[in-house]
C-alpha positions as CSV (number, residue, x, y, z in Angstrom):
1,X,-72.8,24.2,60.8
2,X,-72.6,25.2,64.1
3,X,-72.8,23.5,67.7
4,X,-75.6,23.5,67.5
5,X,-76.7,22.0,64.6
6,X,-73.8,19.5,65.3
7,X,-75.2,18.6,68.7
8,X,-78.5,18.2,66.5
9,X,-76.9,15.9,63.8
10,X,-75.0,13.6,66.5
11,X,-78.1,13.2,68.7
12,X,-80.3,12.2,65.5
13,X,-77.4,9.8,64.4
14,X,-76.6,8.1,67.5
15,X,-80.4,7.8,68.7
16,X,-79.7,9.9,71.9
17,X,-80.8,13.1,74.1
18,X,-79.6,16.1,72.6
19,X,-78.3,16.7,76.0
20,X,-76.6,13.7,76.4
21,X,-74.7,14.5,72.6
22,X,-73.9,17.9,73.9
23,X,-72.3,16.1,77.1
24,X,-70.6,13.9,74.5
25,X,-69.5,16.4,71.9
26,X,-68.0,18.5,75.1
27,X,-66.2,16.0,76.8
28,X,-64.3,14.6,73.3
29,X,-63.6,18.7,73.1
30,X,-62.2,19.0,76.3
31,X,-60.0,15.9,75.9
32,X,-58.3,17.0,72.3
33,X,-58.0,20.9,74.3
34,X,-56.2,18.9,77.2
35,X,-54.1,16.5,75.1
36,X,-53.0,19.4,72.7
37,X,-51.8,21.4,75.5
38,X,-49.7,18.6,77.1
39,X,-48.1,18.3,73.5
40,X,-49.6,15.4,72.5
41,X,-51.4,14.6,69.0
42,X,-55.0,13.8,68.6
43,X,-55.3,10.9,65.3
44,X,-59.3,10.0,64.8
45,X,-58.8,6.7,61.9
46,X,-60.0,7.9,58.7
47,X,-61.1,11.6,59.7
48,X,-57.7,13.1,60.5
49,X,-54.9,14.0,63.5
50,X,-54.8,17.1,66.0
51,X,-51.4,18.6,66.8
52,X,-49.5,21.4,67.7
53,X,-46.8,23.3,66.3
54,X,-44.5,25.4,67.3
55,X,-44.4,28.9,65.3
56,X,-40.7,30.6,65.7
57,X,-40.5,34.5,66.3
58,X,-40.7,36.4,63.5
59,X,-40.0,39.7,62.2
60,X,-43.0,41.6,60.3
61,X,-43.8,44.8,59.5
62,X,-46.8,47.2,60.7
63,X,-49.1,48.1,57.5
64,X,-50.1,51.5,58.9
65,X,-46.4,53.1,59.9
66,X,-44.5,50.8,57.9
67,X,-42.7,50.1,61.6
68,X,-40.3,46.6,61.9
69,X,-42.3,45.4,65.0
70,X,-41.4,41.1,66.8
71,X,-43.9,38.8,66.6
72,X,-43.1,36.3,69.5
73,X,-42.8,32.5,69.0
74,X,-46.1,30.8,70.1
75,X,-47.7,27.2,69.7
76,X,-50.2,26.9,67.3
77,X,-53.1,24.0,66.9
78,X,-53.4,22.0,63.3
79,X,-55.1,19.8,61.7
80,X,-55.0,17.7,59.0
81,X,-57.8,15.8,57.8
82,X,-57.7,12.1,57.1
83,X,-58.3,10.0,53.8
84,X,-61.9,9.4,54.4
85,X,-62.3,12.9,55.6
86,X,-60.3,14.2,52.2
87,X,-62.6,11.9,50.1
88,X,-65.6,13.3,51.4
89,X,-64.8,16.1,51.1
90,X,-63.7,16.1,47.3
């Protein structure tokens, strides 16, 4: 599914404009982007919890030369889907 077909499936479901679900679907994207990058978690009931973790430096190696090259520590976003959502799922 894409947005499109989401912004589709929300208008039909909540009896609204597909514009008006697009507004929606943006704005509730927009504040998990925003809380995520303050450091805070996300937790939607039943379908599951945004957060962020923090991924340490690293030391890899390059495939093609075989060259020890540093990967530098970086936050990351998760998620982890809730009991309803892992039910439906299954």
């Amino acid at each position: 599914m894409n947005k499109k077909e989401l912004v589709d499936a929300m208008a039909d479901a909540a009896g609204i404009s597909k514009a008006d679900a697009e507004k929606a679907l943006n704005g509730m994207l927009m504040a998990v982007s925003k809380a995520l990058a303050k450091g805070d978690k996300v937790t939607l009931v039943g379908f599951g919890t945004f957060a962020t973790v923090k991924r340490p430096e690293r030391t890899a190696k390059n495939p093609r030369t075989g060259e020890k090259i540093t990967i530098p520590a970086k936050t990351i976003a998760k998620f982890k889907p809730g009991s309803k959502l892992a039910d439906a799922v299954n």
